[in-house]
MDTraj code that builds the backbone (N, CA, C; nanometers):
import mdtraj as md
import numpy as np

residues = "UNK UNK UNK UNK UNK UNK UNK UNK UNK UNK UNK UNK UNK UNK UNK UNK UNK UNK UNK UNK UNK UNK UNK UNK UNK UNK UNK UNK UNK UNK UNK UNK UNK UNK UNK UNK UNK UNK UNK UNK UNK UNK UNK UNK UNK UNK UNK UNK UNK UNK UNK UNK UNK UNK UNK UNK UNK UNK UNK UNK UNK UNK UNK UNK UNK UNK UNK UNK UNK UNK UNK UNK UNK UNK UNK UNK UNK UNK UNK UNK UNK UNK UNK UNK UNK UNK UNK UNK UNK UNK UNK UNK UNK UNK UNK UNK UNK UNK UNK UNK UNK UNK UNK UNK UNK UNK UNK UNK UNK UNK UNK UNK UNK UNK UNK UNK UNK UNK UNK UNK UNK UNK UNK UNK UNK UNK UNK UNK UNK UNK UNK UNK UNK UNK UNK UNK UNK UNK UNK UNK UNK UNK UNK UNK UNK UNK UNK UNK UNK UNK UNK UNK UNK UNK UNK UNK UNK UNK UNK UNK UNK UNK".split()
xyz = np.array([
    [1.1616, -0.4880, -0.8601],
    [1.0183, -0.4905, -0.8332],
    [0.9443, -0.4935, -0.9672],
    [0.8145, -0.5639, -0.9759],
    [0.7360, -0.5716, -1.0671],
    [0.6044, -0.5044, -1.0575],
    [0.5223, -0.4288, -1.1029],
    [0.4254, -0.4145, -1.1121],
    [0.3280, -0.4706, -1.2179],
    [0.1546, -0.4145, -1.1870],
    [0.0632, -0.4576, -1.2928],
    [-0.0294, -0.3470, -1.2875],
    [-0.0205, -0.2591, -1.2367],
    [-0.0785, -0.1457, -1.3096],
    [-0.0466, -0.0024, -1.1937],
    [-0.0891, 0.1220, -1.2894],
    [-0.0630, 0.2212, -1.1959],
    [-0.2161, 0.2794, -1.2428],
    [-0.3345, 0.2949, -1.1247],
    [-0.3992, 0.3384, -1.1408],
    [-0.4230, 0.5130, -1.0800],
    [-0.4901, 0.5675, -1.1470],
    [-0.4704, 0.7478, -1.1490],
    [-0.6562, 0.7469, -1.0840],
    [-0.6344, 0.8820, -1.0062],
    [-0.7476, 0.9474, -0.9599],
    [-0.8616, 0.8630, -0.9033],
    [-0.7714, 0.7520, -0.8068],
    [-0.8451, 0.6455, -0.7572],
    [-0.9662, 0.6686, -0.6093],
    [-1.0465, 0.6754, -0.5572],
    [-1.0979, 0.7448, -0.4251],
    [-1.1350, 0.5496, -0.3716],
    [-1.0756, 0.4911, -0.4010],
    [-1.0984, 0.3328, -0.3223],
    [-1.0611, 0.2881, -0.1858],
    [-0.9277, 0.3443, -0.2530],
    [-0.8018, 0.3022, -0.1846],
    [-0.7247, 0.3836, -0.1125],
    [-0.7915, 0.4814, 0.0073],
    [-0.7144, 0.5751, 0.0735],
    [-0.7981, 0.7226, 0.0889],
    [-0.7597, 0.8067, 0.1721],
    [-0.7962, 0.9085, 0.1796],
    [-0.7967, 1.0304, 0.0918],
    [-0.9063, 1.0946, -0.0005],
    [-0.8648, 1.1670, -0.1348],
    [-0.8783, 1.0738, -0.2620],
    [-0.8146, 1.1953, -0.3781],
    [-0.7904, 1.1206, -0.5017],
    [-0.6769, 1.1098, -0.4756],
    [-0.5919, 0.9431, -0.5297],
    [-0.5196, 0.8679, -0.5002],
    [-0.4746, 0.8260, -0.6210],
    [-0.3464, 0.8066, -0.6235],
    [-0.2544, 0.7283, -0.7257],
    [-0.2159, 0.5661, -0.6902],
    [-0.2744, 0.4665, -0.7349],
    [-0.2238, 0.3481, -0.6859],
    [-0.1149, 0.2784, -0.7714],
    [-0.0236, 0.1974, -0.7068],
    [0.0651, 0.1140, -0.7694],
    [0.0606, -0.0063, -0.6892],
    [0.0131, -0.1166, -0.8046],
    [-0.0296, -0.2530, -0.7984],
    [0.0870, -0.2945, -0.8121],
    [0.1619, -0.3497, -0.7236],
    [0.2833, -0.4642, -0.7400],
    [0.2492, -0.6091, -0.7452],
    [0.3412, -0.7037, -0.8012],
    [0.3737, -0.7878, -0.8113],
    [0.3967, -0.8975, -0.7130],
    [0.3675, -0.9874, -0.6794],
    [0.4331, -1.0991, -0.5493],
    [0.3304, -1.0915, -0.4213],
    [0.3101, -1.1865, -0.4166],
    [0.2253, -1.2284, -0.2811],
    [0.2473, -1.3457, -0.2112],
    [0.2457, -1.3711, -0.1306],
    [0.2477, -1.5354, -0.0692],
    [0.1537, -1.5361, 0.0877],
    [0.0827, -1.4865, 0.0582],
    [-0.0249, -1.4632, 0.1338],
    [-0.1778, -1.5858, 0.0764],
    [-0.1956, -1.5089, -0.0880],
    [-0.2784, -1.5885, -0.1203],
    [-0.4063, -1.6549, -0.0713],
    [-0.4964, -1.5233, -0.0857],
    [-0.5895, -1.5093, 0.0353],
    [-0.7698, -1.5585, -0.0426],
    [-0.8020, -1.6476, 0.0149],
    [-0.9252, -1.6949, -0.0862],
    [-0.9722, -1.5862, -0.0522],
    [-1.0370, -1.5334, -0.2309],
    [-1.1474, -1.4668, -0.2079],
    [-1.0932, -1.3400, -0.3018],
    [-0.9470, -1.3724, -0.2474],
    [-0.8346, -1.2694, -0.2990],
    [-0.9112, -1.1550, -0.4600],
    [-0.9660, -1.0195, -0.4432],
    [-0.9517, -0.9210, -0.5823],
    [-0.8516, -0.9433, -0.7083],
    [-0.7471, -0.9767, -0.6402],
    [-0.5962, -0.9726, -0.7147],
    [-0.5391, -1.0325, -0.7655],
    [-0.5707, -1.1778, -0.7683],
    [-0.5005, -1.3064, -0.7721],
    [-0.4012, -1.3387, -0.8604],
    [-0.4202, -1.2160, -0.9979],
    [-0.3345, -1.1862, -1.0938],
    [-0.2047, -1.1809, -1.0493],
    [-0.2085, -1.0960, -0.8953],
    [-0.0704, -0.9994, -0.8603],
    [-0.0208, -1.0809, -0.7601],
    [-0.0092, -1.2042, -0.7727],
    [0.0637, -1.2679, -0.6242],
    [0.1922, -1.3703, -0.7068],
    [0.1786, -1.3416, -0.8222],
    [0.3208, -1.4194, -0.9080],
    [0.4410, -1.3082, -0.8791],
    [0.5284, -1.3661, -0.8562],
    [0.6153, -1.2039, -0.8259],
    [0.7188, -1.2050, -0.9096],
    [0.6938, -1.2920, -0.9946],
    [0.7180, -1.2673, -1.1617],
    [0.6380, -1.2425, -1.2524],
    [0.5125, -1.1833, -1.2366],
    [0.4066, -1.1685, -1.3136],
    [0.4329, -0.9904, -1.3616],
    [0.3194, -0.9281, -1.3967],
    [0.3195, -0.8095, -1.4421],
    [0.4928, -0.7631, -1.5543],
    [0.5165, -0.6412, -1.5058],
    [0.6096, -0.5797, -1.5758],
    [0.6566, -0.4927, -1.4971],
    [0.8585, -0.4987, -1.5357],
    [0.9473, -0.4503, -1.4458],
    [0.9031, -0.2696, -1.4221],
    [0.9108, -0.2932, -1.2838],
    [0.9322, -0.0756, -1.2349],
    [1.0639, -0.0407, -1.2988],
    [1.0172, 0.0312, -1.4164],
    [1.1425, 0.0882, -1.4274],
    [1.1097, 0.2636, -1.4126],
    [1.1915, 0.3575, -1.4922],
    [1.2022, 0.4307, -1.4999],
    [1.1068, 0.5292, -1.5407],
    [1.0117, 0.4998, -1.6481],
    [0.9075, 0.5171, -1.7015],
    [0.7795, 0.5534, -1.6037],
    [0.7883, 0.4424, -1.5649],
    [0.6944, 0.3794, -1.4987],
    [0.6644, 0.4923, -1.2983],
    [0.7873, 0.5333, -1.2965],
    [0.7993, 0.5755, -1.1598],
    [0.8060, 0.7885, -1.1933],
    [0.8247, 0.7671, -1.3201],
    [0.7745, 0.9139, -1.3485],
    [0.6175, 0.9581, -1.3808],
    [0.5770, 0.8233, -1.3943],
    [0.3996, 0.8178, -1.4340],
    [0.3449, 0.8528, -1.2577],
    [0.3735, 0.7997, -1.2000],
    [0.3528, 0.8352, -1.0884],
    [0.4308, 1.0043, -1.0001],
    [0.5321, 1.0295, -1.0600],
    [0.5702, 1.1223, -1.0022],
    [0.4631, 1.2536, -1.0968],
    [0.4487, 1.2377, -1.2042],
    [0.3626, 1.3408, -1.2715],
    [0.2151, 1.3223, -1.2289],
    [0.1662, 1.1741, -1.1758],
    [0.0498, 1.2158, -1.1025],
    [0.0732, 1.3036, -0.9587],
    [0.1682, 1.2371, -0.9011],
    [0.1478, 1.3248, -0.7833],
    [0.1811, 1.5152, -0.8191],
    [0.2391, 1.5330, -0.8782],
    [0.2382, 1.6665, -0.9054],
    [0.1023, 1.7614, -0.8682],
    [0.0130, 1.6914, -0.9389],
    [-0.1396, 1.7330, -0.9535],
    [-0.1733, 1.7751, -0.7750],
    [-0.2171, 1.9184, -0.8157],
    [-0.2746, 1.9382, -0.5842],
    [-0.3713, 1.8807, -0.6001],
    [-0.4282, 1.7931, -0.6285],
    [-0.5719, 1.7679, -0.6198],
    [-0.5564, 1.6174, -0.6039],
    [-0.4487, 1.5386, -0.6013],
    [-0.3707, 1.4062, -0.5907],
    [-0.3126, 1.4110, -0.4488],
    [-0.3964, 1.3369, -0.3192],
    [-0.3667, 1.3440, -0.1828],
    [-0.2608, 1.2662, -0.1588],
    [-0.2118, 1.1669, -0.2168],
    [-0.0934, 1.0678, -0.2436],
    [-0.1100, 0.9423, -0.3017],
    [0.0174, 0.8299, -0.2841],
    [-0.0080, 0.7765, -0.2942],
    [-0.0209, 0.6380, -0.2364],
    [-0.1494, 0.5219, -0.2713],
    [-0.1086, 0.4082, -0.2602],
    [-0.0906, 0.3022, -0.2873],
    [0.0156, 0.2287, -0.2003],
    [0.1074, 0.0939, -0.2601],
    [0.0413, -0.0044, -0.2369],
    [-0.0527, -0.1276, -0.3219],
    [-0.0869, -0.2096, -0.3423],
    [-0.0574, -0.3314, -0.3998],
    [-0.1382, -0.4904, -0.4195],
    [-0.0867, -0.5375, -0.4772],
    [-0.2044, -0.6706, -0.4683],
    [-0.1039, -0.7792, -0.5162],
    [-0.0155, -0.8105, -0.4739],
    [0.0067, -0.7434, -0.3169],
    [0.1538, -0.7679, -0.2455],
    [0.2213, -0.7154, -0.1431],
    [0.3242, -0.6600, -0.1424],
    [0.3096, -0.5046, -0.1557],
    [0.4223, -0.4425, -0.1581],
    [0.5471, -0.4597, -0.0253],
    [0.4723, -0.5292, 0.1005],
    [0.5940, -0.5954, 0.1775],
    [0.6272, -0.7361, 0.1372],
    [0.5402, -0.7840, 0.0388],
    [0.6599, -0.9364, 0.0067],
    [0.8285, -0.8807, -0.0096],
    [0.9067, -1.0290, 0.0682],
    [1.0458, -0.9838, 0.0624],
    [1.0884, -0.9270, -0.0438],
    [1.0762, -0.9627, -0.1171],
    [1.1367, -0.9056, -0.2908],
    [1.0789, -0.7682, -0.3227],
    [0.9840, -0.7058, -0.2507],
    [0.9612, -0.5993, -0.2688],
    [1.0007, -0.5207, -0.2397],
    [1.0089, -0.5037, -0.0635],
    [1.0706, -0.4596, 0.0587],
    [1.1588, -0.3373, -0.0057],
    [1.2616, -0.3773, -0.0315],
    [1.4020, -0.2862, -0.0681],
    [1.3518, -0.1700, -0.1523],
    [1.3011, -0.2048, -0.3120],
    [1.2342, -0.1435, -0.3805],
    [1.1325, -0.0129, -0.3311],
    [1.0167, -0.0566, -0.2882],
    [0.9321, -0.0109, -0.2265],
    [0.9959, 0.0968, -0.1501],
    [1.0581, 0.0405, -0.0238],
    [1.1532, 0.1738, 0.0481],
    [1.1862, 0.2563, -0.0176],
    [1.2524, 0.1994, -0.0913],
    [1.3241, 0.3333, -0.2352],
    [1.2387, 0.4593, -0.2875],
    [1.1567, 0.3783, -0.3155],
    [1.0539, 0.4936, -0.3776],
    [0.9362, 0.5814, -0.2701],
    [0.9220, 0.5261, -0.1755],
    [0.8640, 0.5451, -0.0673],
    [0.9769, 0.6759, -0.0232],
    [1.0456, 0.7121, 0.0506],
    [1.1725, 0.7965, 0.0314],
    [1.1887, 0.8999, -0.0837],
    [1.1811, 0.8377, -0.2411],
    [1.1959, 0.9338, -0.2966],
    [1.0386, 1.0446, -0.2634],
    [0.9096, 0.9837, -0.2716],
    [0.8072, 1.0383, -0.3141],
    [0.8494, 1.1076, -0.1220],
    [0.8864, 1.0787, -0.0767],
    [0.8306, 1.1896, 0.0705],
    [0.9289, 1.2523, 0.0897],
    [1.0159, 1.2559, 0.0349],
    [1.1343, 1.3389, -0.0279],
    [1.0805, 1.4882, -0.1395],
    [1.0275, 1.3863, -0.2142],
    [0.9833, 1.5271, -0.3228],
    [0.8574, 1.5674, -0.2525],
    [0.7828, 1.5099, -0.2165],
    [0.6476, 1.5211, -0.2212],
    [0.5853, 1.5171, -0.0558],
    [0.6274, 1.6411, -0.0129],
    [0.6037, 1.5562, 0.1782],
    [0.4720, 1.6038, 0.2205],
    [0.4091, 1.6389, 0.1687],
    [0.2545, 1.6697, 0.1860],
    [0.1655, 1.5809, 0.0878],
    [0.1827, 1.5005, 0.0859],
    [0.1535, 1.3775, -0.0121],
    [0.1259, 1.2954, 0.1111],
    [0.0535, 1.2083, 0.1401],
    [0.0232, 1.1349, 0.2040],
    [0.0058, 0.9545, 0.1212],
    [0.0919, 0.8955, 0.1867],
    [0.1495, 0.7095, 0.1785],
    [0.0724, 0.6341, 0.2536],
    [0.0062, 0.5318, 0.2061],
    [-0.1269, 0.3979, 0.2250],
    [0.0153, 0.3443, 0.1649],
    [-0.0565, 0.1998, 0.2542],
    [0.0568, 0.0610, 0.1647],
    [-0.0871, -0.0312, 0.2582],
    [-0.1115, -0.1297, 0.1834],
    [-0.1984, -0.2284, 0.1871],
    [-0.0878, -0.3530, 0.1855],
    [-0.1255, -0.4166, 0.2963],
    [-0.0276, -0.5658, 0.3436],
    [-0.1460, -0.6793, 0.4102],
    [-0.0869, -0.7689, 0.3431],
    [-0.1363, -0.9202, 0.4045],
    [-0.0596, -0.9228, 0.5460],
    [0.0537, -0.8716, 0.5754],
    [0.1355, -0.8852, 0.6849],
    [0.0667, -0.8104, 0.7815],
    [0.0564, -0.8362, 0.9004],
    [-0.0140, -0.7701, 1.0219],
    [0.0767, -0.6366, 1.0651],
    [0.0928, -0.5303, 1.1529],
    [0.1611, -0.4517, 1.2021],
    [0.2439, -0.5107, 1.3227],
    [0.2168, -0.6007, 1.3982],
    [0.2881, -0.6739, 1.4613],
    [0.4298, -0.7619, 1.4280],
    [0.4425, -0.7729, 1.3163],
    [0.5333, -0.8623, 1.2459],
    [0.6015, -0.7280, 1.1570],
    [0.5386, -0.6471, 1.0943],
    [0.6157, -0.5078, 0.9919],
    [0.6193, -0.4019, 1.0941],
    [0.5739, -0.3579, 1.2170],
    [0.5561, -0.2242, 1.2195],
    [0.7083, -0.2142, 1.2622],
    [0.8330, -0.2880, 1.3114],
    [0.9296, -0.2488, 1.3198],
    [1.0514, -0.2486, 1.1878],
    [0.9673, -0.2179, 1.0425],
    [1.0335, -0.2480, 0.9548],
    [1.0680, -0.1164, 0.9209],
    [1.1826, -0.0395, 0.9240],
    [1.2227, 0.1106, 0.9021],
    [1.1213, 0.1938, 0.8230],
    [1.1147, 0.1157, 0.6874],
    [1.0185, 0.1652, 0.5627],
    [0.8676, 0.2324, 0.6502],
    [0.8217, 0.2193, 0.7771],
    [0.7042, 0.2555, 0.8577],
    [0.7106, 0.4413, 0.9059],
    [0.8635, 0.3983, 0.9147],
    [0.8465, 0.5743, 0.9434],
    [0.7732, 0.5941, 0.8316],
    [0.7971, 0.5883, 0.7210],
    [0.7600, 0.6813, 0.6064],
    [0.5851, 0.6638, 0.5864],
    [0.5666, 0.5779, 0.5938],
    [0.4466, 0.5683, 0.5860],
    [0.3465, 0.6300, 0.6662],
    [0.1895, 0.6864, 0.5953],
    [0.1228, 0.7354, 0.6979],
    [0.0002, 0.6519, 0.7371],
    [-0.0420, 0.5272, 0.6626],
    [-0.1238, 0.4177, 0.7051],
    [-0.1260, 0.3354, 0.6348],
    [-0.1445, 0.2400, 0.6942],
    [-0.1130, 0.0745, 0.6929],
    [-0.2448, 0.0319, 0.7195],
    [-0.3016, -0.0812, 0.5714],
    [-0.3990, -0.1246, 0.5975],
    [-0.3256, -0.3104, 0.6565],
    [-0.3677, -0.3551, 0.7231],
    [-0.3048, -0.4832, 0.7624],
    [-0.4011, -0.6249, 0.7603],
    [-0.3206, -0.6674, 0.7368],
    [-0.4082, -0.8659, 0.8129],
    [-0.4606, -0.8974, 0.6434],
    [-0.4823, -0.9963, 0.6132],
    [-0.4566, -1.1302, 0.4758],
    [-0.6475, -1.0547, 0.4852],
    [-0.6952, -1.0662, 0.3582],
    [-0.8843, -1.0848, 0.3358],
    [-0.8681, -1.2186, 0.3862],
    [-0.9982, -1.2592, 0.4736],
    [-1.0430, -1.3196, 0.5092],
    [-1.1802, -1.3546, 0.4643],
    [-1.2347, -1.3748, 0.3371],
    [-1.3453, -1.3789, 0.2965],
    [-1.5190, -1.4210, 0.3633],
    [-1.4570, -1.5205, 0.4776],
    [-1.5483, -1.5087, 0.6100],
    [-1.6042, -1.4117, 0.6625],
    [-1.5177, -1.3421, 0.6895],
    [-1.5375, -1.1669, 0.6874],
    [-1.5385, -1.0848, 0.6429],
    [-1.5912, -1.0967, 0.5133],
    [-1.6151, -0.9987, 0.3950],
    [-1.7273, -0.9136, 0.4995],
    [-1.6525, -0.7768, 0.4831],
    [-1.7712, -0.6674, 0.4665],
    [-1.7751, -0.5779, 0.3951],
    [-1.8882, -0.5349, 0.2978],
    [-1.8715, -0.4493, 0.1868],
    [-1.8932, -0.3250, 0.2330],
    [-1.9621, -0.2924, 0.3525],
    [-1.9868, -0.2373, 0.4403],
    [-1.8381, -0.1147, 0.4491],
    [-1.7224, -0.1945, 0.5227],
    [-1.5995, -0.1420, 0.5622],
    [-1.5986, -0.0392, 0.4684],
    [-1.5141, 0.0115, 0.5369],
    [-1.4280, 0.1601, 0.4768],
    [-1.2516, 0.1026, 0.4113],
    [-1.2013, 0.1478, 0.3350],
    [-1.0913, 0.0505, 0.3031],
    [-1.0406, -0.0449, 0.3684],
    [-1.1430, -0.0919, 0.3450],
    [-1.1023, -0.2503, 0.3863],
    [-1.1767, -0.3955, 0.3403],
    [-1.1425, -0.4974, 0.3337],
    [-1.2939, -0.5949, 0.2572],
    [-1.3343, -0.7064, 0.3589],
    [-1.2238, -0.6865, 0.4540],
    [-1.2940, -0.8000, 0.6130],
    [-1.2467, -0.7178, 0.7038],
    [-1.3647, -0.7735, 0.8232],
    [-1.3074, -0.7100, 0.9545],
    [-1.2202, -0.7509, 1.0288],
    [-1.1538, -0.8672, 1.0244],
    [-1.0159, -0.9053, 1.0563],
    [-0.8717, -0.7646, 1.0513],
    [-0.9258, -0.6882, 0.9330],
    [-0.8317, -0.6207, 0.8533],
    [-0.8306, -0.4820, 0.9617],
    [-0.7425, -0.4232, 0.9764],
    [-0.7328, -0.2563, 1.0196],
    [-0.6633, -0.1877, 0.9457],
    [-0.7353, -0.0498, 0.9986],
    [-0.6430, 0.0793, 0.9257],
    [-0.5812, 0.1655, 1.0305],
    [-0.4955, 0.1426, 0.9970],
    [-0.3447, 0.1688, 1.1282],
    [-0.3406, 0.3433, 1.0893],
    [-0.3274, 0.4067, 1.2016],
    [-0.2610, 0.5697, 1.1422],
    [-0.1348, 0.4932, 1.2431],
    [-0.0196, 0.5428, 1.1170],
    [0.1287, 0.5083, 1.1545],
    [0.2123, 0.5785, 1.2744],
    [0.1717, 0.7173, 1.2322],
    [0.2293, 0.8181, 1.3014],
    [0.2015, 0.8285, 1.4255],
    [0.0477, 0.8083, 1.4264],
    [0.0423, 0.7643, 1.6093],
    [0.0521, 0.6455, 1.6714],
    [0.0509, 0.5462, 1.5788],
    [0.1181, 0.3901, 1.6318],
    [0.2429, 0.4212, 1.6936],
    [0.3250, 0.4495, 1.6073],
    [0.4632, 0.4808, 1.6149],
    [0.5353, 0.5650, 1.7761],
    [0.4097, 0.6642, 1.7661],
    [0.4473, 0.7592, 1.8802],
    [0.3764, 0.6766, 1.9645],
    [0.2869, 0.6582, 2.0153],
    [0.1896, 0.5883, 2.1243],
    [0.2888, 0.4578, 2.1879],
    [0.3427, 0.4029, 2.0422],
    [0.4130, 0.2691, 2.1228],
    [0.2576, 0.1667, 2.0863],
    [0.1451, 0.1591, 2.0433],
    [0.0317, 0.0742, 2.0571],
    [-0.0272, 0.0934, 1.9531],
    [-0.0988, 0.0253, 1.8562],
    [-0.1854, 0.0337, 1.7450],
    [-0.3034, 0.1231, 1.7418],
    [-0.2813, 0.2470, 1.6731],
    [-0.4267, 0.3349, 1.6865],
    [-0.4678, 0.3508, 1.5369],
    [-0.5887, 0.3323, 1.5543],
    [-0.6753, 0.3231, 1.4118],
    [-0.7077, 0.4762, 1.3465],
    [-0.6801, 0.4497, 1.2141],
    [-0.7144, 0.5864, 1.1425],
    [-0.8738, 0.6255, 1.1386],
    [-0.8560, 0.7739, 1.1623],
    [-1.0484, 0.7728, 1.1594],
    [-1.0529, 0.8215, 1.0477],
])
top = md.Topology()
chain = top.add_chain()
for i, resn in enumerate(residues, 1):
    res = top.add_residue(resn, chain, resSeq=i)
    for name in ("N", "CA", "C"):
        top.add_atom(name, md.element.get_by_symbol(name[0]), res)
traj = md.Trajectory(xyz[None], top)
């Protein structure tokens, strides 16, 4: 996996102050796209080791609600594996930490992708710049939802985070 930045004490992107990690790879490629930097999925610079303790020393902080996975698409295939990995470690160390992952991919097509247990919301669906609303709450079109996982999961049906 590649990333392009790890941003600290973010309130944008999720519920709380937030740790984000901008990955690498997209094929979504969404006019209008914030990111456009992050859809080469050879672009940025390799996750290594460094890089995944910068994040484990943010989450340390109680005042750091968790984190989230951005991009680019942290479900592009090449991500997938990766992502899980660390997704696991952090709710492993960190289980009162709360996990956002932002996807061009809908929940219909990922929500049966294992990596979902772990997660506690899923923002879904490609920007649609037609439907830009600046308005939204994490989100930048209304095409887009914010999935709470845990009761998707249990319900069997898509329920929106309030």
């Amino acid at each position: 996996m590649r990333y392009h930045n790890i941003t600290k004490d973010d309130m944008l992107n999720g519920d709380g102050l937030r740790v984000v990690l901008w990955v690498a790879g997209c094929t979504h490629c969404c006019q209008g796209c914030q990111n456009p930097v992050t859809w080469d999925i050879r672009g940025g610079i390799p996750f290594d080791q460094a890089a995944k303790e910068e994040i484990f020393t943010e989450l340390e902080k109680d005042y750091i609600s968790g984190l989230t996975l951005s991009g680019g698409d942290p479900l592009h295939p090449a991500n997938r594996q990766d992502v899980a990995e660390l997704v696991g470690e952090i709710r492993a160390k960190y289980p009162e930490k709360t996990i956002w992952l932002y996807t061009g991919f809908v929940w219909e097509v990922i929500g049966a992708l294992p990596l979902m247990e772990q997660i506690d919301v899923v923002v879904d669906g490609e920007f649609d710049r037609t439907l830009l609303d600046v308005q939204l709450k994490w989100k930048g079109s209304s095409n887009q939802r914010v999935i709470d996982v845990k009761r998707t999961l249990a319900e069997g049906k898509v329920v929106l985070h309030s």
